[in-house]
SEGUMAR-25359 format. One record per residue: residue in one letter; x, y, z of N, C-alpha, C in turn. Coordinates in nm, 2 decimals. Example, Ala and Ser with C-alpha at 12.3 -4.5 7.8 and 13.67 -1.06 7.14 Angstrom:
BEGIN
{"A"; {1.32; -0.57; 0.78}; {1.23; -0.45; 0.78}; {1.32; -0.33; 0.78}} {"S"; {1.28; -0.22; 0.71}; {1.37; -0.11; 0.71}; {1.29; 0.00; 0.79}} 
end
This chain:
BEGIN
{"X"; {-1.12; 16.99; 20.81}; {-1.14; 17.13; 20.83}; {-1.21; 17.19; 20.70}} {"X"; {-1.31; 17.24; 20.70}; {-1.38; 17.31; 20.60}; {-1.30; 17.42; 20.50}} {"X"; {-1.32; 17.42; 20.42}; {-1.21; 17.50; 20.32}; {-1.29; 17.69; 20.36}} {"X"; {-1.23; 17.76; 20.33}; {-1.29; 17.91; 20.38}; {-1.35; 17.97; 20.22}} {"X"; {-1.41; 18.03; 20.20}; {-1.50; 18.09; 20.07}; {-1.49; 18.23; 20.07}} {"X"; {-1.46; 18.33; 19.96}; {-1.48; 18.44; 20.00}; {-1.52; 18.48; 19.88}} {"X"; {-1.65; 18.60; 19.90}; {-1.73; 18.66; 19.80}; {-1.64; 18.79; 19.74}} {"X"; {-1.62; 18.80; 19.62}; {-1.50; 18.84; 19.48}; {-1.61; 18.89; 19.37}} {"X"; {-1.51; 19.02; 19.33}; {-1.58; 19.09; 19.20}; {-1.50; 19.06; 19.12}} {"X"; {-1.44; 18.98; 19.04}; {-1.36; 18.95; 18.92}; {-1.40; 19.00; 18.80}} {"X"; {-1.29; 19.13; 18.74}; {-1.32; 19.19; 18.61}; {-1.21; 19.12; 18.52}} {"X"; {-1.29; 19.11; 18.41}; {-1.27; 19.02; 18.30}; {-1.25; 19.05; 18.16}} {"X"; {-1.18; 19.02; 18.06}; {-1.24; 19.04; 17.96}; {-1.26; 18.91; 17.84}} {"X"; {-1.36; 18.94; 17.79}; {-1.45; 18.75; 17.74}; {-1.37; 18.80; 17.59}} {"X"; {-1.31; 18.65; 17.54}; {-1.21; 18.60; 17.45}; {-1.28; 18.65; 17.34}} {"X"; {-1.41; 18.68; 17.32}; {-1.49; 18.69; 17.24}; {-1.55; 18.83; 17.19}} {"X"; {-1.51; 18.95; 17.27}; {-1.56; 19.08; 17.26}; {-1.43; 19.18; 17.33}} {"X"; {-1.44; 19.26; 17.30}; {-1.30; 19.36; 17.44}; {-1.38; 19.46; 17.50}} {"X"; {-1.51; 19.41; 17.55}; {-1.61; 19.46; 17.65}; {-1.54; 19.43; 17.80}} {"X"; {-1.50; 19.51; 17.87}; {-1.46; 19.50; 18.05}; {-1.55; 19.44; 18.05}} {"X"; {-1.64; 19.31; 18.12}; {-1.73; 19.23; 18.24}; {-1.66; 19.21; 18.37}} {"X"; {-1.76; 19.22; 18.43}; {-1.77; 19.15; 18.60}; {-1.84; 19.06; 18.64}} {"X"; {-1.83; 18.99; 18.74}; {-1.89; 18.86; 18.81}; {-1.87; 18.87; 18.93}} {"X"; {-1.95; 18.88; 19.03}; {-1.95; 18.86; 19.20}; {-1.99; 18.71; 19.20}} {"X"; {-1.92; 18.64; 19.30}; {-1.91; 18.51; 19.31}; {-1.86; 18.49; 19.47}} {"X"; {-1.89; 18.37; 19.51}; {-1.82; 18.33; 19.62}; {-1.72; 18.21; 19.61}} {"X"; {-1.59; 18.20; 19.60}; {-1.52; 18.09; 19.59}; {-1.41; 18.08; 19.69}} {"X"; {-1.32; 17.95; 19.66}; {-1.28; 17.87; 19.76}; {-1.14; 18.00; 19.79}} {"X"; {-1.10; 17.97; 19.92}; {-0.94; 18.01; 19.90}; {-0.86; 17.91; 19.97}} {"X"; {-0.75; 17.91; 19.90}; {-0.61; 17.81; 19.94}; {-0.61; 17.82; 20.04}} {"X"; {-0.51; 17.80; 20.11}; {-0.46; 17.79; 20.21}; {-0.38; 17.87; 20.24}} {"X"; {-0.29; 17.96; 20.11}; {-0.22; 18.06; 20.17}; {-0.33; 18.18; 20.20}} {"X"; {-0.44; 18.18; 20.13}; {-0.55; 18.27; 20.14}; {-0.61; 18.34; 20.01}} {"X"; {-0.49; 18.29; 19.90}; {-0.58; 18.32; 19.80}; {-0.68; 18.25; 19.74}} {"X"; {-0.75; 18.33; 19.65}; {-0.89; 18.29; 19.58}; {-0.85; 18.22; 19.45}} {"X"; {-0.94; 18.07; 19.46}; {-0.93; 18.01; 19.32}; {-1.03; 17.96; 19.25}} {"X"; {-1.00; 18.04; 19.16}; {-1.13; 18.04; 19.04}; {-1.10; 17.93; 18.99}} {"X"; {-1.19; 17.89; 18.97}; {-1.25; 17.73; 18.90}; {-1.23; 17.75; 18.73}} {"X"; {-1.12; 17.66; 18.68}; {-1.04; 17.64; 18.54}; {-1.18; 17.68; 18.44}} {"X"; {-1.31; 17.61; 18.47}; {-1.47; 17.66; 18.39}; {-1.51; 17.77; 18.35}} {"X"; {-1.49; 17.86; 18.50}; {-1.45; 18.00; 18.51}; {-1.38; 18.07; 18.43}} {"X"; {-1.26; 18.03; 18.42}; {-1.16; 18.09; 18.40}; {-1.12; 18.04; 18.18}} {"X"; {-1.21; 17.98; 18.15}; {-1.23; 17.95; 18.03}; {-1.31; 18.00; 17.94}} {"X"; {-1.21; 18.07; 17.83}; {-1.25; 18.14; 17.73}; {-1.21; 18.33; 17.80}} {"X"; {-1.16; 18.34; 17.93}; {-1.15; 18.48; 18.00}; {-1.03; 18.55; 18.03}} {"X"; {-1.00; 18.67; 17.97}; {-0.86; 18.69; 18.05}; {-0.87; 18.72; 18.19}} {"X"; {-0.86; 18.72; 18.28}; {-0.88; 18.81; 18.43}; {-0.78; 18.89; 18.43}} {"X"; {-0.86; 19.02; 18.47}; {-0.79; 19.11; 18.51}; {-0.74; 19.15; 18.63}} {"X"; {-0.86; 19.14; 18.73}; {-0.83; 19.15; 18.85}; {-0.95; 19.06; 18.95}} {"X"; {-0.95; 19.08; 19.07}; {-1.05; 18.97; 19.16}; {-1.02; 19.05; 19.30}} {"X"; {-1.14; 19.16; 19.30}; {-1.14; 19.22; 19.41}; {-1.24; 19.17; 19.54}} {"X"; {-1.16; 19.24; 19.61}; {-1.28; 19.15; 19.76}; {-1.35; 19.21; 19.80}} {"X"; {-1.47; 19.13; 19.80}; {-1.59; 19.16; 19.79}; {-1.69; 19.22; 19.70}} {"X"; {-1.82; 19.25; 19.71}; {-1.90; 19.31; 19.60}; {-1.88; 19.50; 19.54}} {"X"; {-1.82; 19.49; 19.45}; {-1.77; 19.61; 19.44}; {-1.87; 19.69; 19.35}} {"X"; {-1.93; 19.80; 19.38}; {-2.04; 19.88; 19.32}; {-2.01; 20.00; 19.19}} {"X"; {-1.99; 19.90; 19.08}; {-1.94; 20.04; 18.92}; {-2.04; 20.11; 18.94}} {"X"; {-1.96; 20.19; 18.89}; {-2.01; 20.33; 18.84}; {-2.03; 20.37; 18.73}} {"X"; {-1.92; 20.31; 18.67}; {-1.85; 20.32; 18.53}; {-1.74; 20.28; 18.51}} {"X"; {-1.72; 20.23; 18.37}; {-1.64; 20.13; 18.30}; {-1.60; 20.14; 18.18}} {"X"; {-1.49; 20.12; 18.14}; {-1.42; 20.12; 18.00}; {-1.51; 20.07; 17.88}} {"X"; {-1.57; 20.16; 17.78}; {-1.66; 20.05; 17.70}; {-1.81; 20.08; 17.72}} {"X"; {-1.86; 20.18; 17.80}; {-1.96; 20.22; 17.86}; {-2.06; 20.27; 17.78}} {"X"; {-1.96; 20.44; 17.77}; {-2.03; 20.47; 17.65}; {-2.06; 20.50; 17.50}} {"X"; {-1.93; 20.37; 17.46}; {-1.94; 20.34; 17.31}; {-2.07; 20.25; 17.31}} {"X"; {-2.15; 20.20; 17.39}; {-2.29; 20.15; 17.37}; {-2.38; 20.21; 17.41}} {"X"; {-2.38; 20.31; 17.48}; {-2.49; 20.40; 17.51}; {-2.56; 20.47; 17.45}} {"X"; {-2.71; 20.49; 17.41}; {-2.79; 20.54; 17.28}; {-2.71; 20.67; 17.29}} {"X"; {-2.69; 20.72; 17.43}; {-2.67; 20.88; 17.42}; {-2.53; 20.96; 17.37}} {"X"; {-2.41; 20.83; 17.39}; {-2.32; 20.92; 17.29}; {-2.30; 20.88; 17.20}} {"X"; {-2.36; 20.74; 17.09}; {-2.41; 20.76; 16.97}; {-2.55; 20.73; 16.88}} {"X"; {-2.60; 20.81; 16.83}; {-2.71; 20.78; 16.78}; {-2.67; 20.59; 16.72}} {"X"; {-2.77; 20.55; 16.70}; {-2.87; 20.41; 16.71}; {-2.75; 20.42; 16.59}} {"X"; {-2.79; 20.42; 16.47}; {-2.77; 20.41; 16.34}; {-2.56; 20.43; 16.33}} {"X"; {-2.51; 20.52; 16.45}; {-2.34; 20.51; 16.46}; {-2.31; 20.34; 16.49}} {"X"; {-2.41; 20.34; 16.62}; {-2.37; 20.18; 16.66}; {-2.35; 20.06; 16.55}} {"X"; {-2.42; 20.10; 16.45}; {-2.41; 19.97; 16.35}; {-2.31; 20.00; 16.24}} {"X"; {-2.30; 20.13; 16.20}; {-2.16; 20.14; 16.16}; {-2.00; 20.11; 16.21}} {"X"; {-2.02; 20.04; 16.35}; {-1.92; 20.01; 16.43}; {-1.88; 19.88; 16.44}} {"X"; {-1.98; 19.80; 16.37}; {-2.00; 19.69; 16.36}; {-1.91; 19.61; 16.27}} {"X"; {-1.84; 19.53; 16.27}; {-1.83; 19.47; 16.13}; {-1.83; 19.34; 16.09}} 
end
């Protein structure tokens, strides 16, 4: 029997920044019915959540501390270290 796939918006955050990301993907589900991300995937990532289906942001935590418009160019690099 063919394993069942289901297309997932998994928000994330990378080991490496505390920027929210997302990823729409299609992967496998167990047999009780949950979705299992592949250990590759799931390396270097905390997950936060893994919603079903393709979920359309709007906005997001983190947004607009990079946005030219709520700080000038020259704040951003002050933020930096």
């Amino acid at each position: 029997m063919p394993s069942k796939h289901q297309q997932v918006t998994v928000f994330y955050f990378d080991d490496n920044d505390l920027q929210l990301k997302h990823h729409i993907g299609n992967y496998r589900c167990s047999d009780s019915g949950r979705v299992v991300l592949p250990n590759a995937f799931k390396e270097d990532k905390q997950v936060i959540a893994v919603c079903e289906g393709k979920v359309d942001i709007l906005n997001k935590i983190g947004d607009r501390l990079t946005s030219a418009h709520f700080f000038p160019s020259d704040s951003i690099q002050a933020l930096s270290y």
